[in-house]
C-alpha positions in Angstrom: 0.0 0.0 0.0 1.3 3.2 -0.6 2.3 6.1 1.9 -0.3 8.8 2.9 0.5 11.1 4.6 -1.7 13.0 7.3 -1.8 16.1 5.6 -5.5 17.3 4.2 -7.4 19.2 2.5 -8.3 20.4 -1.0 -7.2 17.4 -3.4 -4.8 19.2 -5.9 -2.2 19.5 -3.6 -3.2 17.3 -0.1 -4.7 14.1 0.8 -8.2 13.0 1.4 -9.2 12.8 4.8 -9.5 9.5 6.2 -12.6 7.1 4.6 -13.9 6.5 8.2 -13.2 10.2 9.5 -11.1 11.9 12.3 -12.3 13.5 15.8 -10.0 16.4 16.9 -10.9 16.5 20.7 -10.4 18.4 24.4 -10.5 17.7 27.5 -10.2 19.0 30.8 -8.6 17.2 33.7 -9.6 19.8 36.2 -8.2 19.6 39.5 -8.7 21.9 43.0 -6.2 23.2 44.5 -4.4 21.8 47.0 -6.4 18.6 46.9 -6.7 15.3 45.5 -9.4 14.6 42.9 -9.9 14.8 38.7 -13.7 16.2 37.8 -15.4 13.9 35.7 -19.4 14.3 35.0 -22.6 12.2 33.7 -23.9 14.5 30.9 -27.9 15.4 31.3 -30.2 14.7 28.3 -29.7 18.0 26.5 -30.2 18.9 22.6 -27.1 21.5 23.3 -24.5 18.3 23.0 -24.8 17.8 20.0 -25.1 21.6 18.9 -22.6 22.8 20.5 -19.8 20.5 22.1 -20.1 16.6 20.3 -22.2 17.3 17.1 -21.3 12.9 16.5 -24.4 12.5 19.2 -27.1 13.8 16.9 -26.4 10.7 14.4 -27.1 8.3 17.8 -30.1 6.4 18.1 -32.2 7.1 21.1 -30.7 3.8 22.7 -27.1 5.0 21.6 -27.8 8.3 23.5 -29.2 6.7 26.7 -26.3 4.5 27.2 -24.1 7.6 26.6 -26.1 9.8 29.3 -24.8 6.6 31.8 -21.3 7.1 31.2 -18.7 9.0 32.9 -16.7 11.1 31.1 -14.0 14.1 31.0 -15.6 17.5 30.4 -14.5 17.5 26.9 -15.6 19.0 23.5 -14.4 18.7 19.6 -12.2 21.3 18.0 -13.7 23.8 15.5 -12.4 24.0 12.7 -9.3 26.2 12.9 -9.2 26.4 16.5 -6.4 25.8 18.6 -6.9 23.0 21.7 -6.3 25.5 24.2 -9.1 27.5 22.7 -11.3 24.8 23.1 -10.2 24.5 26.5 -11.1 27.3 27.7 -14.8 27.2 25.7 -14.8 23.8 27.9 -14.4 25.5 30.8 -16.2 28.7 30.6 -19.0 27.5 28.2 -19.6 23.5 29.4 -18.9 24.2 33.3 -19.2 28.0 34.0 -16.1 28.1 35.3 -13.9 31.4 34.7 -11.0 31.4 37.3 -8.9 28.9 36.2 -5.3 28.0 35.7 -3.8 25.7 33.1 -1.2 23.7 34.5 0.8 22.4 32.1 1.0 21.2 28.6 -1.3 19.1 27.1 -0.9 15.1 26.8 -1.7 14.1 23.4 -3.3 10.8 22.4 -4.0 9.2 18.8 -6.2 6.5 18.5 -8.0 4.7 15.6 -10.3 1.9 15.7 -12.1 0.4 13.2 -15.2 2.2 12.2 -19.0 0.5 13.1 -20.1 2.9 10.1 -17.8 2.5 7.6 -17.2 -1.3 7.7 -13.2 -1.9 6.5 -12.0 1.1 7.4 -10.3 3.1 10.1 -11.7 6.3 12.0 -8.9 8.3 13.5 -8.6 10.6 17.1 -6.5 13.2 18.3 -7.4 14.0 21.8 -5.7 16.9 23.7 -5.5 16.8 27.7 -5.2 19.4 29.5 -4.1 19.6 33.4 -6.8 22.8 35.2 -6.6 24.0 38.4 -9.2 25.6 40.1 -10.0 26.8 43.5 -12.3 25.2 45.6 -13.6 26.5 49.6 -15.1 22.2 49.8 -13.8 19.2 50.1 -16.9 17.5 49.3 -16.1 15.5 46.1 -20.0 16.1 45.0 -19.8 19.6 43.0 -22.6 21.9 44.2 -24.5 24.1 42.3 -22.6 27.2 43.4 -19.2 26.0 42.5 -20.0 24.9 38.9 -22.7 26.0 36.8 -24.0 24.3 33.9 -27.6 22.5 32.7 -25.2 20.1 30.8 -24.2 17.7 33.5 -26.1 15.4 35.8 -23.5 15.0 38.2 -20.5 16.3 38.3 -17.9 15.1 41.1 -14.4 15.0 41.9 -12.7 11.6 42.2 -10.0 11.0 44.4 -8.9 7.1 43.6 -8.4 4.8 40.6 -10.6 2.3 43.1 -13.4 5.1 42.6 -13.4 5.2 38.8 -12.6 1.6 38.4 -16.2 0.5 38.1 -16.9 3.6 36.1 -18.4 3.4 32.5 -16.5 5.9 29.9 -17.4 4.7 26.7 -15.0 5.0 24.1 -13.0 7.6 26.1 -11.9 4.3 28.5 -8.8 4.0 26.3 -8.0 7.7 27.3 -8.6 7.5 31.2 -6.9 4.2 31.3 -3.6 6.3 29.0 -3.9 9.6 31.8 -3.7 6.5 34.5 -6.7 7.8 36.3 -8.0 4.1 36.3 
């Protein structure tokens, strides 16, 4: 087979994007200060998913989306198109969590994944996920988020973990391969 290469765009001078697509993907691994814990959430039925932060749910079945409302999962968005991962970061954390004192930590861990795809039988569907470390303050050390500390009508539950016994008999979804790579299970 011969070489492509991951560079895309319009076909007289790039590549095709892959058959089975790509995600470009943030997330948040927001910590408090001074204490131990990563915020993960259980989304709440909401139509602004898919307009706004993972447009993928509107092709779910009603099934598909159910199961998806059960799982755990990073506060996390796609890219737009030409933004940069910090940029989504911050939407993330403003937009999805009402959060605006923040501090990024670090740089982010990057992660490529492909699978193959469920819709586009024999061929591959590709992810770059961008994970950034986010520390915020916090006057609790209840691990429950309350209303006052985090507004959003996106999330269920939203709560700080402190232990990989916690999460282990968490369900994530397709973003298991991720938590398992941050080593938060």
């Amino acid at each position: 087979m011969p070489k492509k290469f991951a560079r895309y765009g319009p076909a007289d001078r790039y590549e095709n994007p892959p058959k089975a697509g790509m995600c470009l993907s943030a997330f948040a691994l927001v910590r408090r200060a001074r204490q131990d814990g990563t915020l993960f959430g259980l989304p709440k039925p909401n139509k602004e998913w898919a307009s706004d932060w993972l447009p993928s749910w509107s092709n779910y079945s009603a099934e598909e989306l159910s199961k998806i409302y059960e799982e755990w999962r990073l506060p996390s968005t796609y890219l737009l198109e030409g933004e940069a991962p910090i940029d989504a970061v911050r939407r993330i954390m403003e937009g999805q969590l009402g959060i605006k004192k923040y501090k990024v930590m670090d740089s982010p861990r990057v992660f490529s994944y492909t699978s193959p795809s469920s819709w586009y039988r024999g061929n591959r569907h590709w992810d770059l996920a961008f994970a950034y470390p986010l520390e915020i303050a916090s006057s609790t050390k209840d691990d429950i988020v309350s209303d006052n500390e985090i507004s959003s009508g996106l999330w269920r539950e939203l709560r700080f973990f402190r232990s990989k016994a916690e999460l282990k008999s968490k369900e994530f979804g397709w973003n298991a391969d991720l938590i398992r790579d941050l080593r938060l299970i």
